[in-house]
C-alpha beads as a LAMMPS data file, in Angstrom:
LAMMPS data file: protein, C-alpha beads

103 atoms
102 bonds

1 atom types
1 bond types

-500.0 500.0 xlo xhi
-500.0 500.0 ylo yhi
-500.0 500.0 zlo zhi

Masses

1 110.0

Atoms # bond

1 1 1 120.266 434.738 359.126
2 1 1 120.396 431.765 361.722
3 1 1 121.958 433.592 363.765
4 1 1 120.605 436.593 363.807
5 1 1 117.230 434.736 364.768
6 1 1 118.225 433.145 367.263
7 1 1 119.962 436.600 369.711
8 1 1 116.499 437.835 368.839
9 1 1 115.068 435.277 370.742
10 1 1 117.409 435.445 372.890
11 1 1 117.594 439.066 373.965
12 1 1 113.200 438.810 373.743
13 1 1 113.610 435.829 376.409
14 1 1 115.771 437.219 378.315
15 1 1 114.338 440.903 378.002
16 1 1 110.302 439.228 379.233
17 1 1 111.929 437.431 382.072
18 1 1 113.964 439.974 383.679
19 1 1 110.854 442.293 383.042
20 1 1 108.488 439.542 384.300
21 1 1 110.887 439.576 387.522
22 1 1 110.484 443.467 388.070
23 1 1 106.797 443.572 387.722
24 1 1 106.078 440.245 389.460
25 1 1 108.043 440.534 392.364
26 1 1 106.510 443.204 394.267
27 1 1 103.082 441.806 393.667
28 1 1 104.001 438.304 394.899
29 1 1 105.525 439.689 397.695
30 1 1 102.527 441.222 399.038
31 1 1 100.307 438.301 398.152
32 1 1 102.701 436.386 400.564
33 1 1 102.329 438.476 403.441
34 1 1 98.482 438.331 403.163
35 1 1 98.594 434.799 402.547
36 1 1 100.755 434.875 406.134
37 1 1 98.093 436.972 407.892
38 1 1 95.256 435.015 406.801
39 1 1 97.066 432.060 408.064
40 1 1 97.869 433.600 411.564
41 1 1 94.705 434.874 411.942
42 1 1 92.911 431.336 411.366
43 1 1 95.697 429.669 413.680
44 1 1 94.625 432.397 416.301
45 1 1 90.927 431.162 415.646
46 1 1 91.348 427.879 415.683
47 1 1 93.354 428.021 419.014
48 1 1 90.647 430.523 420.748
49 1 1 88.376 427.926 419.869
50 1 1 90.387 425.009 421.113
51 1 1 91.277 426.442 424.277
52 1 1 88.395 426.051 426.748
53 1 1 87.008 430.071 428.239
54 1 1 87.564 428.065 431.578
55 1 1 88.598 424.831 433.112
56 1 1 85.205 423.652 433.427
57 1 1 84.049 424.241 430.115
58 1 1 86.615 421.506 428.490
59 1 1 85.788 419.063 430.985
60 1 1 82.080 419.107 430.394
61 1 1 82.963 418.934 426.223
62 1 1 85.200 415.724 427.348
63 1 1 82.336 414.256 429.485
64 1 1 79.549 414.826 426.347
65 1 1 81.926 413.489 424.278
66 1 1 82.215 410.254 426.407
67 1 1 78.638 410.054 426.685
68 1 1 77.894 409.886 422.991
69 1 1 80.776 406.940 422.579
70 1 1 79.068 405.131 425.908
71 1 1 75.909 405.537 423.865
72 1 1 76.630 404.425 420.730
73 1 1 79.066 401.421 422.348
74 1 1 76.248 400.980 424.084
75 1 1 73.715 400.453 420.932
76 1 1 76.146 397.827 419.297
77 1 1 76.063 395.796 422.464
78 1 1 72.374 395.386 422.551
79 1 1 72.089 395.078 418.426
80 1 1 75.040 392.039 419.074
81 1 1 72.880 390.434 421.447
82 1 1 69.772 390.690 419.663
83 1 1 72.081 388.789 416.661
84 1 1 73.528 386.080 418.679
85 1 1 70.199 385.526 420.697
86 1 1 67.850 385.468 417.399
87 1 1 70.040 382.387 416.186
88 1 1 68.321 379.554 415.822
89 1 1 70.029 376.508 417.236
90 1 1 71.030 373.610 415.048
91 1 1 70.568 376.571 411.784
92 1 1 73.146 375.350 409.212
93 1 1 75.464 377.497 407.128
94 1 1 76.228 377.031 403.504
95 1 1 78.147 373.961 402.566
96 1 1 76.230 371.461 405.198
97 1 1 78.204 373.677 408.021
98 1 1 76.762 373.927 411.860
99 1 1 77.777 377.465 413.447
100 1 1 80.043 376.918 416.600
101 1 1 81.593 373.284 414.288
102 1 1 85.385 373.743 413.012
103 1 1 86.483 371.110 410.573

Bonds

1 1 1 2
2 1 2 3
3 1 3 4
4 1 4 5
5 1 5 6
6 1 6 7
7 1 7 8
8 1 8 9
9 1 9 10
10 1 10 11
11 1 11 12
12 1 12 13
13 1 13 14
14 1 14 15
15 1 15 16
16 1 16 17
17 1 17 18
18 1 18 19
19 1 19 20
20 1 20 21
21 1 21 22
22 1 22 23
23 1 23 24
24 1 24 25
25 1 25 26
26 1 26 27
27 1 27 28
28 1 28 29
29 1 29 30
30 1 30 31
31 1 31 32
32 1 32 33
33 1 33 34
34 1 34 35
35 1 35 36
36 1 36 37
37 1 37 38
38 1 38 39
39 1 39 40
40 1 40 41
41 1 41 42
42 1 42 43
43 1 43 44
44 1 44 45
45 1 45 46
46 1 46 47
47 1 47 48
48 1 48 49
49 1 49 50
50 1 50 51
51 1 51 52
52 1 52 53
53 1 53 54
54 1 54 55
55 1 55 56
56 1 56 57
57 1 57 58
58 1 58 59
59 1 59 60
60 1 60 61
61 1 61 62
62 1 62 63
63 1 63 64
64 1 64 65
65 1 65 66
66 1 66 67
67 1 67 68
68 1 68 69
69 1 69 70
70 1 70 71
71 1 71 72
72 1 72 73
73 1 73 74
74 1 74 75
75 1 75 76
76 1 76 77
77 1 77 78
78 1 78 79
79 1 79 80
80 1 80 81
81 1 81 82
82 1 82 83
83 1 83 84
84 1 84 85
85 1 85 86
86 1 86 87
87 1 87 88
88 1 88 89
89 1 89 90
90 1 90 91
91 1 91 92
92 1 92 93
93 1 93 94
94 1 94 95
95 1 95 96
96 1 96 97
97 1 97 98
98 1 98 99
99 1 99 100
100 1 100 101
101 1 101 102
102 1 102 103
């Protein structure tokens, strides 16, 4: 009886995945190529975006780009000095400390 029950499952697990096999195959197959085509296709976007339409248009992105870093280096500089210069002199930290006094 014990073994009988056990071919049956077996021949049913074997039978489902060699059936599984033939009906999945062809399906997963052409879900790869699309999955290949969409990816091409959004490399070829991403590159036609990337690549400037001429040699002036990526320098002028570079120089904007500079710009806003100048800008906002810029913006720290003055907010830094606007710190250090609103210190009071002779202001003492936590502890008893002076600023500028290593122990």
């Amino acid at each position: 009886m014990q073994d009988t029950t056990a071919m049956v499952i077996v021949f049913v697990t074997l039978f489902l995945t060699v059936g599984g096999v033939i009906l999945l195959r062809p399906i997963v197959r052409r879900l790869g190529e699309f999955l290949e085509v969409l990816i091409s296709e959004k490399r070829g976007q991403q590159q036609s975006l990337q690549a400037p339409a001429s040699p002036g248009v990526g320098v002028q992105r570079l120089e904007e780009r500079l710009e806003q870093r100048l800008e906002r280096l810029e913006e720290r500089l003055e907010f830094t000095e606007q710190m250090l210069s609103s210190r009071r002199p002779g202001a003492e930290l936590p502890g008893g400390r002076t600023p500028g006094k290593n122990d």
